[in-house]
C-alpha positions in Angstrom: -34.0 -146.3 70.8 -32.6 -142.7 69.7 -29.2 -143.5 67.9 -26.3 -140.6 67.8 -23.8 -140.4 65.2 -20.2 -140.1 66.3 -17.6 -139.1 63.7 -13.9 -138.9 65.2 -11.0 -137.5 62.8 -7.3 -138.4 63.6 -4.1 -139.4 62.4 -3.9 -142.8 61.0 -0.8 -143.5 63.2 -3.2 -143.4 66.2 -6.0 -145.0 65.0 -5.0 -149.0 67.0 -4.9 -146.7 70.3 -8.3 -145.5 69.4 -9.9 -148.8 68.8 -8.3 -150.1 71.4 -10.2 -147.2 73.7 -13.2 -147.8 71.5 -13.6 -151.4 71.9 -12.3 -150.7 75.7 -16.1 -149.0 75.8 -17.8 -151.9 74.3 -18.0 -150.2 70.8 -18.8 -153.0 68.7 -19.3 -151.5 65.3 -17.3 -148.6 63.6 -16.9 -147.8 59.7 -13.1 -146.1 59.3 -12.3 -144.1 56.0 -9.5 -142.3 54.9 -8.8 -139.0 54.2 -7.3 -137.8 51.2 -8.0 -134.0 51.4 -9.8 -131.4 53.5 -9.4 -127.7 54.5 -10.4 -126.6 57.9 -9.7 -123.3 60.6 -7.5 -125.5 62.8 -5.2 -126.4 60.2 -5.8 -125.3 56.4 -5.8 -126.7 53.2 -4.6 -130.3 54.1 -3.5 -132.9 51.0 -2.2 -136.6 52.0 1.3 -137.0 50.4 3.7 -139.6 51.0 3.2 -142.7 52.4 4.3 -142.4 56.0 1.5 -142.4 58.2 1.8 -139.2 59.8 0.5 -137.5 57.0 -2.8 -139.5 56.7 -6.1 -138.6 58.4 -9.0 -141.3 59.1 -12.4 -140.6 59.9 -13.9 -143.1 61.9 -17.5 -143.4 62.6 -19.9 -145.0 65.1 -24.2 -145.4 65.3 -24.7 -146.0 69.3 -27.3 -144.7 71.9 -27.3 -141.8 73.1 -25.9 -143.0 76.8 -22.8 -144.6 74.1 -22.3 -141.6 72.4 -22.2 -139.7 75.6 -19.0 -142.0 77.2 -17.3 -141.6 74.0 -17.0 -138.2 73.8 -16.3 -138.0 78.0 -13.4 -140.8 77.8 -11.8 -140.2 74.3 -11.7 -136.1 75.5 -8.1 -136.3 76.6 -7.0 -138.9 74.2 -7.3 -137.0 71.1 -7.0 -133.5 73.2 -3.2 -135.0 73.4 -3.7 -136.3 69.7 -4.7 -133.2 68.2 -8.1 -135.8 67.2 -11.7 -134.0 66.7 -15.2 -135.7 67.7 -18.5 -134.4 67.0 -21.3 -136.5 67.7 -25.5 -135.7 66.9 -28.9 -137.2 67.2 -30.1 -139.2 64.2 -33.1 -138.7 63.1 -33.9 -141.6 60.4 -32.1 -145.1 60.5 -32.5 -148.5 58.9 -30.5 -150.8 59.1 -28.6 -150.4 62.5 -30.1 -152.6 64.8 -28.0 -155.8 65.7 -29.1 -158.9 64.1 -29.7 -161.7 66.3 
């Protein structure tokens, strides 16, 4: 099997709608982390102050197939279009580790 890698960055206070999508999709298995600091075009120099929730990023990442990977990016596209979320998702080339253990 070919596994993809998909990576989706968005605010922490949308991250239970995304789940909800994910798991929606049959999205079993995700890893989330958080995001103290980045710098990007889209937005600049960015630095997690505070502790309210809109000013917290999460990454949250996903090994699937490719056919997976594929619906992800198709029916998450408005969600975090309206979120002002990112996705990138790309081929893996070496993996241990991933397959499901029976």
């Amino acid at each position: 099997m070919r596994y993809f890698k998909t990576e989706i960055i968005i605010n922490r206070s949308f991250l239970k709608e995304l789940i909800a999508l994910l798991e929606g999709l049959g999205i079993e298995g995700y890893t989330i982390l958080e995001i103290n600091q980045g710098s990007g075009p889209r937005h600049g120099k960015q630095v997690a102050e505070g502790l309210l929730p809109v000013t917290h990023s999460t990454l949250l990442f996903t090994i699937t197939s490719d056919e997976k990977a594929a619906r992800i990016a198709e029916e998450t596209r408005s969600f975090l279009k309206q979120r002002d979320g990112m996705l990138v998702s790309y081929p893996l080339h070496y993996t241990t580790g991933v397959e499901r253990k029976s």
